[in-house]
C-alpha positions in Angstrom: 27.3 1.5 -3.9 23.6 2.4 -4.6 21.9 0.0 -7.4 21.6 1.8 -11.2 19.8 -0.3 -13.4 20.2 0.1 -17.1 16.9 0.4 -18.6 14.1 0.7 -16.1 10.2 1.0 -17.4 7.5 2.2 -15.1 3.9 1.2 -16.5 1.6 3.8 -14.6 2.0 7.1 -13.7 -0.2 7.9 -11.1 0.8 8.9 -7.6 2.9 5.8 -7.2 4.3 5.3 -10.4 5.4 9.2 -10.6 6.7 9.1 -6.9 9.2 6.1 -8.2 10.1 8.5 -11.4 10.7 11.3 -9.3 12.7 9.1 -6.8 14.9 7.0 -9.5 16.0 10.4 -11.0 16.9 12.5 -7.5 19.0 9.3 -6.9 20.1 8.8 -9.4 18.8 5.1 -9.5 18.4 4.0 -13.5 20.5 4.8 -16.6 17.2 5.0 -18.8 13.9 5.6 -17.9 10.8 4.8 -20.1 7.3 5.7 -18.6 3.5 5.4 -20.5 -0.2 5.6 -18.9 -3.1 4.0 -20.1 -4.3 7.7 -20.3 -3.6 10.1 -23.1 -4.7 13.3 -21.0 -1.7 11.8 -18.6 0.9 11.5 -20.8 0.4 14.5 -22.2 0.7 15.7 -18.6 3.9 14.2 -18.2 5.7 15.4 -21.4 4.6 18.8 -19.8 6.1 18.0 -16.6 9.3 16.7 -18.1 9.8 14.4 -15.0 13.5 14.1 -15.4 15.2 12.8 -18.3 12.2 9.8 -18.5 11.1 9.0 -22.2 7.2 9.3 -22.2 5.7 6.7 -24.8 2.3 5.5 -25.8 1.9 1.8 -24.7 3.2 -0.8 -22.4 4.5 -2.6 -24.8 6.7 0.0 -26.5 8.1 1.0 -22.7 9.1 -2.9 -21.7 10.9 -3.5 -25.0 14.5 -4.1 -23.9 14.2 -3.4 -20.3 16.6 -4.8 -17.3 13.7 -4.5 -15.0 9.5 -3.1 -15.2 7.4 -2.1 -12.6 3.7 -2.2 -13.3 1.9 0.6 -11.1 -1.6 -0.2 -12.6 -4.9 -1.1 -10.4 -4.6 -4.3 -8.8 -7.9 -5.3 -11.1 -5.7 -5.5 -14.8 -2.3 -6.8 -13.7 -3.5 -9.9 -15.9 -4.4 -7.6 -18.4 -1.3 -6.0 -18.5 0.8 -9.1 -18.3 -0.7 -10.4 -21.2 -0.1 -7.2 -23.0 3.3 -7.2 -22.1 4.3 -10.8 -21.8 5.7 -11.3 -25.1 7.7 -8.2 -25.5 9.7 -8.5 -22.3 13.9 -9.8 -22.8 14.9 -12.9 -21.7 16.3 -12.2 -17.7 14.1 -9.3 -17.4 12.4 -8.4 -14.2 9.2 -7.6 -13.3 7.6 -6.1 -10.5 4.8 -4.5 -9.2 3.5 -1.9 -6.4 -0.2 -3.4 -5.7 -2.0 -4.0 -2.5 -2.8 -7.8 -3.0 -0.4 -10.2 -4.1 -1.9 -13.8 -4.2 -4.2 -12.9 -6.8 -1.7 -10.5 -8.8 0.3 -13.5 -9.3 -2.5 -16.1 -10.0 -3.9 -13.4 -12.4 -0.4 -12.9 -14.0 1.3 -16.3 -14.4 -0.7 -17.8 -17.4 0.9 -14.8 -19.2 4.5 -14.1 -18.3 7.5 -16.3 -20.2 9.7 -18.6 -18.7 12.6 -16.4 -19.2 11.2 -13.4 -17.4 11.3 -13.1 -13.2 8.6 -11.9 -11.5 8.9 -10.5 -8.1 6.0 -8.7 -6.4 6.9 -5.7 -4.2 4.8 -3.6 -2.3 5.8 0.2 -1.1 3.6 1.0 2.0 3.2 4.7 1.4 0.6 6.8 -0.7 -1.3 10.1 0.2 -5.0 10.4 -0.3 -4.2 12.6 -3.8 -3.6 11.0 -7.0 -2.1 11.7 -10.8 1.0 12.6 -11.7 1.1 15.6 -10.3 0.1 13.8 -7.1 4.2 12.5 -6.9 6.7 12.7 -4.2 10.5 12.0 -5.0 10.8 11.2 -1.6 7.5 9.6 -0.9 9.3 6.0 0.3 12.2 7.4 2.6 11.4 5.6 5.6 8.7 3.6 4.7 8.1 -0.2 4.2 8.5 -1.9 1.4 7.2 -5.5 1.0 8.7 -8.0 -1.3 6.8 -11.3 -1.8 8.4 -13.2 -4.2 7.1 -16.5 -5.3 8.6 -19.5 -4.0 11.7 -20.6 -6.0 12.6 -17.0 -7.0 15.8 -15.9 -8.5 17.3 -14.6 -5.5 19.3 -11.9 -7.7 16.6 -11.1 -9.2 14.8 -10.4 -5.8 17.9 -8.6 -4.7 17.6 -6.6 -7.9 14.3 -5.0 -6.6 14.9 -5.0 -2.8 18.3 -3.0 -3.6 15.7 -0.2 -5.7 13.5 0.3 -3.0 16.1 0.6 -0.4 18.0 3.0 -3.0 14.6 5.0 -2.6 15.1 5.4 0.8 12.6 2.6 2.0 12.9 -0.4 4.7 12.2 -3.5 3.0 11.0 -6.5 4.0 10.9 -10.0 2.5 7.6 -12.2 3.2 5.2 -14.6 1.2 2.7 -13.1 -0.6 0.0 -14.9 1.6 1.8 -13.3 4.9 1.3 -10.0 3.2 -2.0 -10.3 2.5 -3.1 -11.2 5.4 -1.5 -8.1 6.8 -2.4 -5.3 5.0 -6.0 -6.9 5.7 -6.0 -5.9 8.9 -3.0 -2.3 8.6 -4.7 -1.5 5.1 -7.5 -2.3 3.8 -9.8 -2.7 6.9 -9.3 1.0 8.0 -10.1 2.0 4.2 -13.5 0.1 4.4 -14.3 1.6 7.9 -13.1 5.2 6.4 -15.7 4.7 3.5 -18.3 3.2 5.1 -18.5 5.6 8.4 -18.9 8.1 5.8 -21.5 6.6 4.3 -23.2 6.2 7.7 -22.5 9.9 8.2 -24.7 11.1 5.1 -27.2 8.2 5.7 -27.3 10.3 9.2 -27.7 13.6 7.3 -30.6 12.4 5.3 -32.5 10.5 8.2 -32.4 13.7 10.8 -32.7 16.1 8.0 -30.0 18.4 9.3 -26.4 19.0 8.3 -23.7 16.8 10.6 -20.6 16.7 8.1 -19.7 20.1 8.2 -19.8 20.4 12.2 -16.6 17.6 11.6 -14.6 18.0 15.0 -10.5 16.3 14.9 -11.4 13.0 14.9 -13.6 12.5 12.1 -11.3 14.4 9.7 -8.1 13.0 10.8 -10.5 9.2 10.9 -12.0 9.7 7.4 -9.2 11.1 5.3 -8.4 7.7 3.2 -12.0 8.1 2.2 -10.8 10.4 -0.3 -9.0 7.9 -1.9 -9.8 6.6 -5.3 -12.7 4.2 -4.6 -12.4 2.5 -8.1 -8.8 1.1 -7.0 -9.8 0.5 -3.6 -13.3 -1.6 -5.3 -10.3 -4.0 -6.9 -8.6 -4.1 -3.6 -11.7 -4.9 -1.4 -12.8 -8.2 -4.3 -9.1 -9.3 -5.0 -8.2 -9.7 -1.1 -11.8 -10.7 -0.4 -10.7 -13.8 1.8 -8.5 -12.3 4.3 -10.5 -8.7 4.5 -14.1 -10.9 5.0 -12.1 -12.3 8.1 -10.8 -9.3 10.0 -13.9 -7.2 9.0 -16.0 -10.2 10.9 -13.4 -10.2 13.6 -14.0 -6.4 14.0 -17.6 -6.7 13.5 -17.6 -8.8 16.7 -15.2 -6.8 18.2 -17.7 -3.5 17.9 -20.3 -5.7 19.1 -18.6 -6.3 22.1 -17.8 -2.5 22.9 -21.7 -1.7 22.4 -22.6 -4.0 24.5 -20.3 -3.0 27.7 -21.8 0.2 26.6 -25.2 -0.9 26.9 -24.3 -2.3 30.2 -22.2 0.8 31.6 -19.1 -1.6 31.7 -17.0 1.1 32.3 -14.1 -0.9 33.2 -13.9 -2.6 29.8 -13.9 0.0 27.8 -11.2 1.3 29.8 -9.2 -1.8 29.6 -9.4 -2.1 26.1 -8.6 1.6 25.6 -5.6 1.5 27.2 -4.5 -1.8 26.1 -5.1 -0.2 22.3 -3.5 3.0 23.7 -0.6 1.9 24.6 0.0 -0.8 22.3 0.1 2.3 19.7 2.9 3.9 21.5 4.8 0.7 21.8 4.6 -0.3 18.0 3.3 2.7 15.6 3.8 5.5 18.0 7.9 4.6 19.5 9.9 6.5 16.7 8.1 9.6 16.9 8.1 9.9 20.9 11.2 10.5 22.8 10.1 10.5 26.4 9.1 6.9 28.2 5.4 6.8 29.2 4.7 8.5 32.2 4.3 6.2 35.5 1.1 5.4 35.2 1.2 3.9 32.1 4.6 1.8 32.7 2.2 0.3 35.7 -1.0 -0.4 33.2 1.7 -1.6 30.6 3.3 -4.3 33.4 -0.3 -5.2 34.1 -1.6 -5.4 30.2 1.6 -7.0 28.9 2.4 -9.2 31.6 3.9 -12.7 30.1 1.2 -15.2 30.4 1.9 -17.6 33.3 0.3 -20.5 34.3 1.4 -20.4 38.0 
């Protein structure tokens, strides 16, 4: 039997925060549901919308009072904000969650503020479009997505069940990790591809203005498909980039180096390189990201290139 929790309150109704509305009432997932947004021009939105049977109110701390369990879908930048807002108001067992990008330094920037009584367990839903607002929400937004919960250590462990049991009622995969593990991730799956998105675009324009002739609009595939996330909103993606600075500064050096590399078999004509990292990147897509959507086996050529790439390291 699915999880119903009695009184959930979802701070935030952007895409994320609507998406989980949307979702807790198509399931049927919560008993009562009392939503808010920092904005007035939103939650006037969403007593127009009428998003289920949810009860829109006017601050954070009128939706947490007396709820089983909270989820804050707020910019990664004022979770300590938040906590301290709504620290004091939240019942004693309550749970709280989150749906941010960074976790180490949501908790760090939320502990001085959250009672002893309270349990705090960090999730984070691995789906999201480039739109946002509350209009922006999918009720089924999570089906078959990760979900990462990263509880601190020496969590209730029914209180972490309490939240993995939500997002798998919302149709998502969960997994449970440290908060460090998942940071360290998403550096590399995340917010690494979001930096490249913004910054190629950047180096697009610069290109515009240097040659003095249009490039954008001639966009083939690739560049569309490439720079789509760079739509996203850069003030949430800003918060991202400084709060996960450690582990992002590391892969984006790592990749740095990487690109280095590539220009430089290029420089040389090191055909064979490239190639071999192409494939190797090619086919490492199909095996990981790529094996749920493609139901025939790689052709022959590529099951010989895999054998060679993949082969088990031996020392003999």
């Amino acid at each position: 039997m699915a999880l119903v929790v009695e009184k959930l309150a979802i701070l935030g109704q952007g895409l994320i925060g609507s998406s989980i509305t949307r979702a807790v009432f198509e399931r049927n997932l919560a008993k009562q549901v009392t939503i808010t947004d920092a904005s007035p021009k939103v939650r006037k939105r969403l007593l127009e919308l009428g998003l289920g049977a949810a009860k829109v109110v006017d601050s954070n701390e009128e939706a947490v009072a007396d709820a089983d369990l909270v989820i804050a879908c707020v910019p990664v930048g004022i979770y300590g904000l938040v906590a301290e807002q709504i620290g004091p108001h939240l019942k004693q067992g309550a749970i709280l969650s989150d749906v941010g990008s960074v976790k180490t330094s949501i908790i760090s920037d939320t502990a001085p503020f959250l009672p002893n009584h309270i349990h705090f367990i960090p999730a984070h839903p691995l789906a999201g479009t480039e739109f946002s607002g509350p209009d922006a929400g999918l009720p089924k937004l999570f089906v078959n997505r990760w979900c990462i919960v990263t509880p601190p250590e020496g969590s209730d462990k029914n209180a972490v069940s309490t939240v993995q049991a939500l997002w798998e009622g919302m149709g998502s995969k969960v997994e449970v990790m440290s908060p460090e593990r998942h940071d360290q991730a998403l550096a590399i799956t995340s917010h690494l591809p979001h930096l490249v998105a913004f910054s190629i675009f950047h180096t697009a324009l610069a290109q515009e203005e240097r040659t003095q002739s249009p490039v954008i609009q001639f966009s083939a595939g690739a560049f569309k498909d490439f720079t789509r996330i760079a739509s996203s909103n850069p003030i949430m993606w800003r918060d991202i980039f400084l709060k996960n600075k450690g582990p992002i500064l590391d892969v984006f050096r790592r990749f740095i180096a990487d690109m280095e590399s590539c220009a430089d078999a290029i420089e040389k004509g090191d055909g064979e390189k490239l190639e071999t990292l192409m494939t190797k990147s090619r086919l490492t897509r199909r095996r990981v990201i790529d094996k749920e959507h493609i139901s025939l086996l790689p052709d022959e050529q590529d099951q010989r290139l895999e054998e060679t790439l993949f082969r088990p390291y031996s020392s003999e």
